[in-house]
BATIDREN-934991 format. One record per residue (C-alpha): residue in one letter; x, y, z. Coordinates in pm, whole numbers, plus 50000, padded with zeros to 5 digits. Layout:
BEGIN
   r       u       v       w
   a       X       Y       Z
...
//
This chain:
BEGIN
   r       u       v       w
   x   29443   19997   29008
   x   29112   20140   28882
   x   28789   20062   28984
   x   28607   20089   28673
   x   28825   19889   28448
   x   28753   19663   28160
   x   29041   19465   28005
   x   29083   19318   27644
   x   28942   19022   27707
   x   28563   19182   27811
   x   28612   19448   27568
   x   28643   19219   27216
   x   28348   18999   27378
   x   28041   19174   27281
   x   27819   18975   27471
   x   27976   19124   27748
   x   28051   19465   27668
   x   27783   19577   27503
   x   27563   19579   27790
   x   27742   19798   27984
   x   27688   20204   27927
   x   27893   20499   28029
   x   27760   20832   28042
   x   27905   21132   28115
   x   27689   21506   28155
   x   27797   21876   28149
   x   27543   21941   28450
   x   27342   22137   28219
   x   27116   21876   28043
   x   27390   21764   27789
   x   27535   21431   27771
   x   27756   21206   27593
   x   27630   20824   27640
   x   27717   20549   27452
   x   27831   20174   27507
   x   28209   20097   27625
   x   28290   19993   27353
   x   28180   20303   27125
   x   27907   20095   26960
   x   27554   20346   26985
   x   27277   20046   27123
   x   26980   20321   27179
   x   26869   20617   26989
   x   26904   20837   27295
   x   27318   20735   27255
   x   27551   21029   27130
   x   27865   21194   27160
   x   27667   21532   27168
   x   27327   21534   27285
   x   27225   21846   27384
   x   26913   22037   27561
   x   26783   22333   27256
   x   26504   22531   27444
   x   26446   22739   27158
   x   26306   22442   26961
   x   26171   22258   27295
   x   26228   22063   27620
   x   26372   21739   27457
   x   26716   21689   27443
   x   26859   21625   27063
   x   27146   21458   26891
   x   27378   21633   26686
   x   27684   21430   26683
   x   27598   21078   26700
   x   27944   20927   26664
   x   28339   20980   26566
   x   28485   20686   26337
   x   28860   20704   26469
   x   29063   20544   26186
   x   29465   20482   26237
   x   29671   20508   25893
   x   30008   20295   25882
   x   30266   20244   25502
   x   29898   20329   25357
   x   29714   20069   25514
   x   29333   20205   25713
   x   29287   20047   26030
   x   28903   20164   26137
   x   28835   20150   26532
   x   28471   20276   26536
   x   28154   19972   26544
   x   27838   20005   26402
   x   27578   19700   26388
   x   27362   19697   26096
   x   27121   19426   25961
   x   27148   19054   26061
   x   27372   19079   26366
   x   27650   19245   26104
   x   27918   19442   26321
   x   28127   19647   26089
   x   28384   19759   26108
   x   28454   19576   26407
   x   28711   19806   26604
   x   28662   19664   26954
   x   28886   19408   26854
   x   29189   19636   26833
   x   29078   19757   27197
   x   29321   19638   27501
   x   29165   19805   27809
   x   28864   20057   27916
   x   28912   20237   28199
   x   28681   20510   28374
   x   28858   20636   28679
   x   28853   21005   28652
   x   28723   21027   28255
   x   28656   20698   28008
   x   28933   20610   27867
   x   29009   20359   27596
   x   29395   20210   27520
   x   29373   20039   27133
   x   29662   19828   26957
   x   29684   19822   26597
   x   30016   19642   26518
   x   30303   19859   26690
   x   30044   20167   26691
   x   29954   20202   27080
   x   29689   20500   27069
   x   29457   20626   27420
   x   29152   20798   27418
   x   29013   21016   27639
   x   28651   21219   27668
   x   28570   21528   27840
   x   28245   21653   27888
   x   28294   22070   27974
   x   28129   22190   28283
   x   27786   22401   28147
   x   27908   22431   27830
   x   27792   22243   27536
   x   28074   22108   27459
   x   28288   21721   27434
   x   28673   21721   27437
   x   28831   21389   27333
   x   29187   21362   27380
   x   29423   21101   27128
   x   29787   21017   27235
   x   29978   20822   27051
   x   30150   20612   27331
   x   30406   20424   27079
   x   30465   20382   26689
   x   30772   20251   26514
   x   30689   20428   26219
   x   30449   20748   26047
   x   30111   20761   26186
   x   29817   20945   26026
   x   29456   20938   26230
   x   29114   20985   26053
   x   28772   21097   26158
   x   28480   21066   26026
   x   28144   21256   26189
   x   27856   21086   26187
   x   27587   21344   26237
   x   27220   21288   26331
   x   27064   21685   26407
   x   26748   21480   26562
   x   26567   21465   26880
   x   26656   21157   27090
   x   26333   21010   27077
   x   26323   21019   26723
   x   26509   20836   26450
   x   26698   20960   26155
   x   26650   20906   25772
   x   26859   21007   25434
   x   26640   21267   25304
   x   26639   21565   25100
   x   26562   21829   25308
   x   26942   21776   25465
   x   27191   22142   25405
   x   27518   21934   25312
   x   27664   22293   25333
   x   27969   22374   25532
   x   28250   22652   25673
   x   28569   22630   25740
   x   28685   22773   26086
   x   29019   22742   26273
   x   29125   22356   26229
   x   28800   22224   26171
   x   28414   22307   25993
   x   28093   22426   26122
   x   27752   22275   25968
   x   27417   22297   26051
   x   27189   21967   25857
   x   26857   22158   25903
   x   26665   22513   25992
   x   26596   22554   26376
   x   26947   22381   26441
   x   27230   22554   26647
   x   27583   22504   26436
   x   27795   22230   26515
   x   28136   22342   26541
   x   28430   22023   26498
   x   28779   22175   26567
   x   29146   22023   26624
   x   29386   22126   26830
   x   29606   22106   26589
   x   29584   22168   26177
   x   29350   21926   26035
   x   29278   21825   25672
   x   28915   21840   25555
   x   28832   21620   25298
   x   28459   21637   25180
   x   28317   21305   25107
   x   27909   21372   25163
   x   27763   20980   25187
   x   27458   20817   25386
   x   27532   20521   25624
   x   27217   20351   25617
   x   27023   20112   25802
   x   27246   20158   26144
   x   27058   19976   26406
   x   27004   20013   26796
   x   26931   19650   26971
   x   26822   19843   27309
   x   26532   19982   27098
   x   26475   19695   26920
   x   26423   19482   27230
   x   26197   19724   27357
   x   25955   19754   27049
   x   26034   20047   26874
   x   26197   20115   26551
   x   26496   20097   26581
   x   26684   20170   26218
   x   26878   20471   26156
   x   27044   20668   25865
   x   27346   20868   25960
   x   27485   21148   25749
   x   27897   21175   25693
   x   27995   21489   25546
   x   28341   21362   25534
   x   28654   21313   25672
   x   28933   21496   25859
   x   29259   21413   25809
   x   29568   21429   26105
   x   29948   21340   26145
   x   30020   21283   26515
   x   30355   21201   26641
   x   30470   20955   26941
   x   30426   21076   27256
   x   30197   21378   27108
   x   29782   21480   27167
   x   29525   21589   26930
   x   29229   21707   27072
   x   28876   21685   26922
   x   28594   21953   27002
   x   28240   21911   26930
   x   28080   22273   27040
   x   27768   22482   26942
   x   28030   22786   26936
   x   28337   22827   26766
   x   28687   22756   26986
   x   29005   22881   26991
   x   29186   22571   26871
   x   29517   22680   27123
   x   29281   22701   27428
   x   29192   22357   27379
   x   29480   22144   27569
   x   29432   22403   27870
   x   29080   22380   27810
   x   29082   21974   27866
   x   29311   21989   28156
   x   29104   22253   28360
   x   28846   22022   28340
   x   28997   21725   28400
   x   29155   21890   28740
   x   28780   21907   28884
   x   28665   21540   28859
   x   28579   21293   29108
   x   28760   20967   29098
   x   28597   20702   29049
   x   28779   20496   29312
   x   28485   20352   29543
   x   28174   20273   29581
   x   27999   20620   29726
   x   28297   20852   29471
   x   28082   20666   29179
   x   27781   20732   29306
   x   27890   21083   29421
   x   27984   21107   29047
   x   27666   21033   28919
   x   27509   21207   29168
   x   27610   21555   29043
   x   27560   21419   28684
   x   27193   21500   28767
   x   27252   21893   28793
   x   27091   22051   28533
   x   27205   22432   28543
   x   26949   22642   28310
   x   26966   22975   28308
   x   27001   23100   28674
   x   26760   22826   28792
   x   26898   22493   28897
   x   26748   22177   28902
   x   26779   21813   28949
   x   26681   21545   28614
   x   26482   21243   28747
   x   26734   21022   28530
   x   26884   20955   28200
   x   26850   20954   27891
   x   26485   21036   27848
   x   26380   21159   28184
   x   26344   21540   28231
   x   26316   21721   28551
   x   25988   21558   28726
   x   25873   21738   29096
   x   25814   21393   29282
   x   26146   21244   29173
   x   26382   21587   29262
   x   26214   21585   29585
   x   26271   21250   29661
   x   26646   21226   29515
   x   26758   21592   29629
   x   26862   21494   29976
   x   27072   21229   29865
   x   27203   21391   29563
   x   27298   21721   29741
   x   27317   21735   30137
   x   27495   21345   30200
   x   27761   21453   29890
   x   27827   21769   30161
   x   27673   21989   29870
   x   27482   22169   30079
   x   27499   22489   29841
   x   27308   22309   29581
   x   27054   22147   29772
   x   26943   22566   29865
   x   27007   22660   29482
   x   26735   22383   29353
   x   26529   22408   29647
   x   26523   22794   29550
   x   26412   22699   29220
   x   26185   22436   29374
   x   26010   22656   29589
   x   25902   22942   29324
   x   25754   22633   29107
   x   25570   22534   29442
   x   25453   22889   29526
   x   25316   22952   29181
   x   25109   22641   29141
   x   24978   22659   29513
   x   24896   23039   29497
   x   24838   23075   29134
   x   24761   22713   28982
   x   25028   22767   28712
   x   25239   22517   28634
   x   25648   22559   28604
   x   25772   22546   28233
   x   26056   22336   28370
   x   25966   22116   28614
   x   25703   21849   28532
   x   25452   21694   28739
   x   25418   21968   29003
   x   25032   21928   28933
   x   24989   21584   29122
   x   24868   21562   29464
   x   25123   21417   29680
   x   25408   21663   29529
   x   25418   21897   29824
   x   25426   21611   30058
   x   25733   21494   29951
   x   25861   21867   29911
   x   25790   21843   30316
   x   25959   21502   30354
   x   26285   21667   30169
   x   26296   21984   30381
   x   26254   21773   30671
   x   26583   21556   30554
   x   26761   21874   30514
   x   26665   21937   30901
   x   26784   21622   30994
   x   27162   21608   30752
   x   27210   22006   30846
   x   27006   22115   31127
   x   26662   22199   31282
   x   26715   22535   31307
   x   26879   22631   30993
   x   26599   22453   30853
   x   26326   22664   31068
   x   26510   22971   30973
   x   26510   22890   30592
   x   26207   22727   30498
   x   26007   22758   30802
   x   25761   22958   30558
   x   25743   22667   30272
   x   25648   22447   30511
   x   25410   22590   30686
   x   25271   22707   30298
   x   25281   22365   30190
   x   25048   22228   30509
   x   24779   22558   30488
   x   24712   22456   30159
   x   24627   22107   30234
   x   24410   22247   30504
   x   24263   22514   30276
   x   24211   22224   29998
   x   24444   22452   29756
   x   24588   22162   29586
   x   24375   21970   29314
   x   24261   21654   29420
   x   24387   21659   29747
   x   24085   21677   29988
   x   24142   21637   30363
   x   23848   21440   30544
   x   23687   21527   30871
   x   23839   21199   30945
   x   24199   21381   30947
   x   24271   21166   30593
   x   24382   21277   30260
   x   24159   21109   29990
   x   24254   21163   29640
   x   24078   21031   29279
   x   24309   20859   29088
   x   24109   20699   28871
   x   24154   20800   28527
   x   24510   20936   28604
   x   24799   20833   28828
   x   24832   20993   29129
   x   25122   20869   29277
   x   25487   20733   29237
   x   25312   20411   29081
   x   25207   20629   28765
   x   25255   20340   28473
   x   24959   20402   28217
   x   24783   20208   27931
   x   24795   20273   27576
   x   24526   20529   27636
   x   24649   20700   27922
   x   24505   20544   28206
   x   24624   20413   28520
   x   24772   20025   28509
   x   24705   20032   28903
   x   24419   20311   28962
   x   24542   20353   29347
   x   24275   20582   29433
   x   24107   20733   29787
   x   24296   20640   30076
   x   24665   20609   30010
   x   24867   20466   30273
   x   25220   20682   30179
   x   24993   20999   30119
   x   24874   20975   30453
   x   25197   20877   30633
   x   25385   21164   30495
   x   25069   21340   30574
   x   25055   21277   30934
   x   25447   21320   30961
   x   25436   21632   30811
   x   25142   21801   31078
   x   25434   21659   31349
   x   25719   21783   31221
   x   25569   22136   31144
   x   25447   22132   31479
   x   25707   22006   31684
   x   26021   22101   31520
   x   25916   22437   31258
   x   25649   22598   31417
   x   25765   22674   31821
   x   25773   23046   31916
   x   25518   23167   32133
   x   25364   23374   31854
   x   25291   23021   31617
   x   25186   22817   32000
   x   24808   22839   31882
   x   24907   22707   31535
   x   25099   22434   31631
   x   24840   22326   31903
   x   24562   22283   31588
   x   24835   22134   31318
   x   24886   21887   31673
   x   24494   21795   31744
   x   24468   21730   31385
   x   24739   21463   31368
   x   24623   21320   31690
   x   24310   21263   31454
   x   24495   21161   31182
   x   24660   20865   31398
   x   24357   20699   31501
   x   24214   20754   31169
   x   24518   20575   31021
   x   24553   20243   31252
   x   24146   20180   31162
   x   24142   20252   30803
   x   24519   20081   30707
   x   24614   19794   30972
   x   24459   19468   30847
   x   24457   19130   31043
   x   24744   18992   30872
   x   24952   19263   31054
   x   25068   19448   30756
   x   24912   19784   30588
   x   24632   19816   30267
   x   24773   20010   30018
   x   24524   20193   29962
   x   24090   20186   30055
   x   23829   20364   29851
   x   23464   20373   29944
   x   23453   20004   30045
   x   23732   19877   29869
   x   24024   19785   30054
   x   24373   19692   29825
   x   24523   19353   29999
   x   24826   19339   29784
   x   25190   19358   29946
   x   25313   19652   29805
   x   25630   19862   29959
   x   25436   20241   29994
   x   25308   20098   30371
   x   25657   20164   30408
   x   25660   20513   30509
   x   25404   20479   30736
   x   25721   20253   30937
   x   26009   20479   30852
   x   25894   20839   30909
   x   26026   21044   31223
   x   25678   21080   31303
   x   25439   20758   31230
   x   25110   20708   31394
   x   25171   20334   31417
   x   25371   20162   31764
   x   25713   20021   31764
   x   25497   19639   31736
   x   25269   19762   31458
   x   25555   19898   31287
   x   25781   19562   31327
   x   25473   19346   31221
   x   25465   19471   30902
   x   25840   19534   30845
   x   25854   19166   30890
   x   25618   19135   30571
   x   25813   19393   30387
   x   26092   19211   30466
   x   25987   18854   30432
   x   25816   18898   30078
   x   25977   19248   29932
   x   26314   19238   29978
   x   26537   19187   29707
   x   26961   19235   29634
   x   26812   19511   29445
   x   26594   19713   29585
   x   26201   19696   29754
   x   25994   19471   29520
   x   25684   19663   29386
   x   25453   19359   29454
   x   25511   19067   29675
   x   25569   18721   29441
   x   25251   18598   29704
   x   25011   18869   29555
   x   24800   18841   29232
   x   24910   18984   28942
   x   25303   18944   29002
   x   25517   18994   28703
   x   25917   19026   28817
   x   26074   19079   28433
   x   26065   19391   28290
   x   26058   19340   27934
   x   25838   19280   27658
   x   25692   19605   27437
   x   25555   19920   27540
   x   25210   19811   27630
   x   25380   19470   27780
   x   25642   19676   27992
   x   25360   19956   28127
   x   25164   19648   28278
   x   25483   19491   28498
   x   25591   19849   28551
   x   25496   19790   28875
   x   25435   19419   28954
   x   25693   19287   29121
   x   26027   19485   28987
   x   26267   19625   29215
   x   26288   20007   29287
   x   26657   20087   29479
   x   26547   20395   29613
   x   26282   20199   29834
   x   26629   20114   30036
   x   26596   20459   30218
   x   26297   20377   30342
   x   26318   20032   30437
   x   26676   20153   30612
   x   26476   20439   30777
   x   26214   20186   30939
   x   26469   19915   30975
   x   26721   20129   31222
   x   26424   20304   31391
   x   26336   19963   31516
   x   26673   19798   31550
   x   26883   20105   31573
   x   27288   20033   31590
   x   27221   19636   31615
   x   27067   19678   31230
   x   27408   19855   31055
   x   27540   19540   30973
   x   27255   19390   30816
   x   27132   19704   30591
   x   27571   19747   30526
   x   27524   19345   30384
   x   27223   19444   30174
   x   27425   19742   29999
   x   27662   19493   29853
   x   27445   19428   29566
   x   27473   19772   29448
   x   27873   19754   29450
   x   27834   19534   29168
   x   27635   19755   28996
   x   27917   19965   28925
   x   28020   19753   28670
   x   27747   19665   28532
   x   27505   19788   28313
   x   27568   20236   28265
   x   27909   20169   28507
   x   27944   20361   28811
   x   27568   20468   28845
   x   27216   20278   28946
   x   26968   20145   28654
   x   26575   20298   28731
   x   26438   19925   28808
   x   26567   19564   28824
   x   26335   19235   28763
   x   26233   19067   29083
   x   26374   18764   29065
   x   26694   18630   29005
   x   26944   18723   28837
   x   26778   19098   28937
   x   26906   19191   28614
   x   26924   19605   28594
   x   26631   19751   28319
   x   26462   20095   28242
   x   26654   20387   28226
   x   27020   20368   28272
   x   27074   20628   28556
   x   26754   20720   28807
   x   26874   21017   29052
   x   26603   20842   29297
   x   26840   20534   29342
   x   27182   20714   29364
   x   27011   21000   29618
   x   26833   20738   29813
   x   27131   20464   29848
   x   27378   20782   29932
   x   27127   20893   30180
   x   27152   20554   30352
   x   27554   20547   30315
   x   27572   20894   30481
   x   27269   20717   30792
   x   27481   20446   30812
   x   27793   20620   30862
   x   27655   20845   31132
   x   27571   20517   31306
   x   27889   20390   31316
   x   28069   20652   31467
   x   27783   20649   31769
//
């Protein structure tokens, strides 16, 4: 039995199955996402979206969708599903749809009469490339299939509209055509398997429309170009294959092609194979660099999010190879903009403040899931680079206090992980000076360089300074963040201290090296707990606090300002897991095991066998944002793999 499987009855139901997303990557910034039912609900949906860095660093739709259409004694019965103006659906195929499976690929079993046809999708491994895969599974009589491309050649931000700047031009090639709609464009190659009749029939599908966007305030109305239609017989028991490339195939390679392919997938059988799934989904291979996207489908690679989701996405899927191939590729990004101020062309974000703090935090994860010394002997230089420069103030607006402090401006731009702006660019919640999680991973970081990195004789003196410093830092801490309700400010500038319950005092309880006591630390866990907790995740403000909005929705402007107001953030669980088992140790497993339930479900819900970037505070937590956030799936893995250590203690 699968489990990731959707049967007729949630399928035909739109109410239900449009909701829920599947998306599937080639680990080198291409993607194929759409709804399980085939039905496109956002303008970043596609069969082929790919990555062009000649043009820029936005991904871009080529092929938006594949009509399938079954021919029987003459008759057309058309299994794609469009929605255009006033809630029309046309033309409606999900009803001929009996099941939806996604074990190892999606697959989707229709019924048209005695016709009994499967589909399957492919993405290829670093190759731009999707493989779909019909078998006719029964037929009492001849059976033609038709396909019609519809073809966007847009960015995925951007929307589509009949105009005449479109080349309708095309050229045959082996079982197929190649076309290119406009200048700057790679050419999109569609081949068969198999001989396939092209039959040009140039039209305009207009006014498609994408509800996602249209609940979220943008426009949201599409025209699609269809060049025209290609034409198959398939037998019973037979399989066509489809290919949608940027180069041209050789149509016999393509049935070894698929199975090669399929022979490397994870199964979607449990819980952590999903999220190991999606996990690797994240890999974005460009060039010889490799990196880690902060989430899909509009989320590039950003330096505070791959730090932060690289130990869970790498080193507890036993990828340990990866995790040194990105932190390679990490590290040169680091080294530039620390020695040289230049920022990577790649990698986004490396310019704010706290970015080499958590680049510390994730090579002192890698110590703890591999070892202390591998660690020392790998990227005992990094670190120590990464905690000179604070000391020599190297990194913008990052200034360390004679107080032992960090104290940042963050003002007029964000300067953390709560980075939601205005309409005009400026911070929603201007945290600014003292940060409570800058300096908790700022005093962990002087400990764990000095305790664990930095301990031959020759690096004593060193280590001795980095030591006195934290021992600074600590008292420093307890006067400027403790408050007499027992929990942590989130942050104090000048005179200002922040009362809200937010989850960043977090850190300060779940590092390996905290300045606060075990009763300090369970004080305020006890808050965390009591008024941030969710199913779902850490809530970003406590319902008790001013200001609390728990439902993310609304417009752009409307959605920036509850960004962070009381929605849930799943990756917050490694944290709160951290502090909770450093204070209850093996007596906690059971609880934090309970909590992860609520992601289980998650699987089938909303993009299926991943973890949505936020959910709404309150009941019924429903999932919002982007549909996959590598944050989430690294941090909840990274508290699967703690929590399976613990049990076999």
């Amino acid at each position: 039995m699968s489990y990731l499987k959707f049967d007729k009855d949630q399928m035909i139901n739109l109410e239900q199955s449009l909701p829920k997303e599947m998306l599937r990557t080639n680990k080198s910034g291409a993607y194929h996402c759409t709804t399980i039912v085939g039905c496109n609900t956002r303008k970043q949906h596609g069969l082929l979206v790919i990555p062009i860095p000649e043009m820029d660093n936005e991904n871009h739709v080529l092929l938006s969708s594949l009509d399938e259409t079954v021919i029987q004694h003459g008759a057309p019965f058309n299994l794609g599903l469009h929605k255009y103006q006033g809630d029309c659906f046309s033309p409606n195929g999900h009803k001929y749809i009996r099941e939806f499976t996604c074990e190892s690929v999606p697959k989707t079993t229709y019924r048209v009469g005695g016709v009994i046809l499967s589909k399957e999708k492919v993405f290829i491994s670093h190759e731009n490339r999707i493989l779909i895969r019909y078998t006719l599974l029964d037929a009492h009589s001849e059976t033609k299939l038709q396909f019609r491309p519809f073809l966007a050649f847009r960015n995925a931000n951007a929307l589509c509209v009949e105009n005449g700047n479109l080349n309708g031009h095309y050229d045959e090639v082996a079982n197929g055509i190649a076309c290119r709609l406009y200048e700057g464009y790679p050419m999109l190659y569609m081949q068969f398997n198999k001989a396939a009749q092209f039959v040009s029939q140039p039209n305009w599908y207009k006014g498609i429309e994408y509800i996602k966007d249209q609940e979220r305030g943008y426009d949201y109305k599409e025209d699609l170009y269809v060049p025209g239609y290609f034409e198959v017989p398939i037998k019973k028991g037979e399989s066509v294959i489809f290919s949608a490339g940027i180069s041209e195939v050789k149509p016999r390679s393509l049935t070894s092609l698929y199975d090669k392919e399929l022979s490397v997938r994870t199964y979607r059988t449990s819980f952590y194979n999903c999220l190991k799934n999606s996990a690797q989904q994240f890999y974005y291979k460009r060039g010889k660099d490799n990196y880690l996207l902060a989430g899909y489908p509009w989320f590039g690679v950003r330096a505070r999010d791959m730090f932060i989701a690289l130990p869970g996405c790498t080193l507890a899927v036993d990828d340990v190879d990866m995790y040194h191939e990105m932190m390679a590729t990490a590290s040169k990004a680091l080294h530039k903009w620390i020695a040289k101020g230049e920022r990577d062309a790649v990698i986004r974000d490396m310019d704010k403040p706290d970015v080499v703090l958590w680049a510390i935090w994730a090579l002192q994860q890698y110590a703890k899931m591999v070892s202390v010394e591998a660690c020392r002997e790998r990227y005992a230089g990094l670190i120590t680079e990464c905690v000179d420069a604070i000391i020599k103030s190297k990194i913008p607006n990052l200034f360390l206090h004679d107080n032992g402090l960090l104290y940042t401006n963050g003002h007029d731009t964000p300067v953390s992980w709560v980075d939601a702006v205005t309409h005009d660019g400026r911070p929603v919640i201007p945290r600014s000076g003292y940060l409570v999680e800058f300096n908790a991973l700022w005093y962990n970081a002087l400990r764990f360089a000095a305790e664990q990195i930095l301990v031959t004789p020759e690096s004593a003196a060193i280590a001795d300074r980095l030591n006195e410093l934290a021992d600074k830092t600590a008292v420093s801490f307890k006067d400027m963040f403790i408050n007499d309700y027992g929990y942590l400010f989130d942050y104090v500038d000048t005179n200002y201290a922040d009362w809200s319950v937010r989850p960043s005092m977090l850190f300060a309880l779940s590092l390996d090296y905290s300045p606060l006591v075990k009763m300090e630390r369970k004080k305020a866990l006890d808050v965390v707990t009591r008024e941030l907790l969710t199913p779902k995740g850490i809530r970003t403000l406590s319902p008790k606090s001013m200001g609390y909005s728990p439902i993310y929705l609304g417009n752009e402007e409307q959605r920036a300002q509850a960004y962070y107001q009381g929605s849930s953030r799943p990756w917050l669980m490694g944290a709160y897991a951290d502090a909770y088992l450093r204070l209850f140790g093996l007596s906690g497993v059971s609880f934090l095991e309970r909590m992860l339930i609520g992601y289980e479900e998650e699987m089938s819900n909303n993009c299926i066998g991943t973890i949505s970037e936020l959910f709404d505070g309150n009941p019924p937590f429903t999932g919002r944002g982007a549909i996959s956030f590598a944050a989430n799936v690294g941090e909840i893995l990274r508290v699967l793999s703690l929590l399976k250590k613990y049990n076999h203690i």
